[in-house]
C-alpha positions, 0 to 999 in steps of 0.5 A: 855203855855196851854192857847195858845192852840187852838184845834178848829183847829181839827174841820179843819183837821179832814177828813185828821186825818180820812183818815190817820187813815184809812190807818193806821188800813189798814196797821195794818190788812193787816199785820196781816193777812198776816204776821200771814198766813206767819208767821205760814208757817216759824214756821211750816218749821222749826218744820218740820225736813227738814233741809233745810226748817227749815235752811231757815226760821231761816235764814229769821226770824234771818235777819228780826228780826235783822235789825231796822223795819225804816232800813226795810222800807227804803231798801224796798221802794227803792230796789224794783223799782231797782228791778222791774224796776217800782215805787210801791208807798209808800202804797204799799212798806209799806204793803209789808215791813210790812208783810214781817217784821212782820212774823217773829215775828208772825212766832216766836209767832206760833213756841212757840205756836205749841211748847206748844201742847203736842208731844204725840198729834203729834204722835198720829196723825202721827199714825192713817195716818196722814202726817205732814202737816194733822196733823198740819192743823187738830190737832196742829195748831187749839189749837197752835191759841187759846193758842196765841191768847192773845200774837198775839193780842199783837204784832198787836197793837205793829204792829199798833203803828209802822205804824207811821214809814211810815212817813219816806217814804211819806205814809200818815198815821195818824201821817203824815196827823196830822203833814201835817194839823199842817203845813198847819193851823200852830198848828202843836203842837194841831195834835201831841197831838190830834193823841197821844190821839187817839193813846192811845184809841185805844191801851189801848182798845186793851190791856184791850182787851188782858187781857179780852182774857187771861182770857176767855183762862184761863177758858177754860183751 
């Protein structure tokens, strides 16, 4: 069966492969970003003590984290033309639902990590006339990041490998671009496994990177 094989056809189908990987790390780091900066404000609003911040961002991170990321991308890709009245595009929805779903997650990541800052610390800032959002941004979060570093890092190459997901609205991202050039050459079976090994470099990398992290954080400890 393995004889039948014919991986030249990558040599065919690499620019599309590329380009689909492209929009694949895009979406990744888009969604990081954005979905750390908002995740950080969900995790700060319900440490805050305000009943309603806090009541509406576990309302969010609950509903987020409770419904299937493919049932996310589909809502989003159309209800937000009902909604705005005009087509956004498969690359954009995708960012967007991403970001959005993403935070919760990172918002989760970020609570336990502000959570493992000793309250004292807190106090102390509070003490010296700080408010609470001055103390967070000087004293709480910069240790809360470098102690979740290493988790962070993991929920984004999880991040990464759901990017596949996409395919389910037409995004061209690395999956769909393989399986658009084995259609095309009909070796539909060479592109799935090809994506698979770049698919695995790359997250493997990641996570030896991860544990390189914790270990540095560990000796800073």
């Amino acid at each position: 069966m393995l004889s039948n094989l014919d991986f030249s056809v990558i040599a065919l189908a690499w620019q599309s492969i590329l380009k689909g990987l492209a929009f694949s790390l895009e979406l990744t780091i888009i969604s990081m970003i954005g979905g750390v900066i908002l995740g950080t404000l969900l995790a700060l609003a319900r440490l805050s003590g305000g009943k309603f911040l806090a009541s509406a961002a576990k309302i969010y991170v609950d509903i987020m984290r409770s419904v299937p990321l493919l049932m996310m991308i589909l809502w989003f890709f159309f209800l937000i033309p009902l909604i705005t009245g005009s087509p956004i595009g498969q690359e954009k929805s995708a960012i967007i639902t991403f970001t959005l779903f993403q935070a919760a997650f990172y918002s989760e990541i970020m609570r336990a990590g502000i959570q493992s800052i000793p309250r004292g610390q807190v106090n102390a800032a509070l003490a010296i006339g700080m408010s609470y959002w001055q103390a967070m941004g000087h004293v709480i979060l910069p240790q809360a990041f470098r102690n979740m570093v290493p988790v962070l890092l993991t929920q984004t190459f999880i991040l990464f490998q759901d990017t596949s997901l996409v395919y389910a609205i037409g995004a061209t991202d690395m999956l769909k671009a393989a399986e658009n050039a084995g259609m095309l050459y009909g070796r539909t079976v060479e592109m799935y496994l090809f994506v698979s090994v770049i698919y695995f470099v790359i997250c493997f990398s990641l996570s030896m990177f991860v544990k390189y992290m914790n270990k540095r954080i560990a000796i800073i400890r």
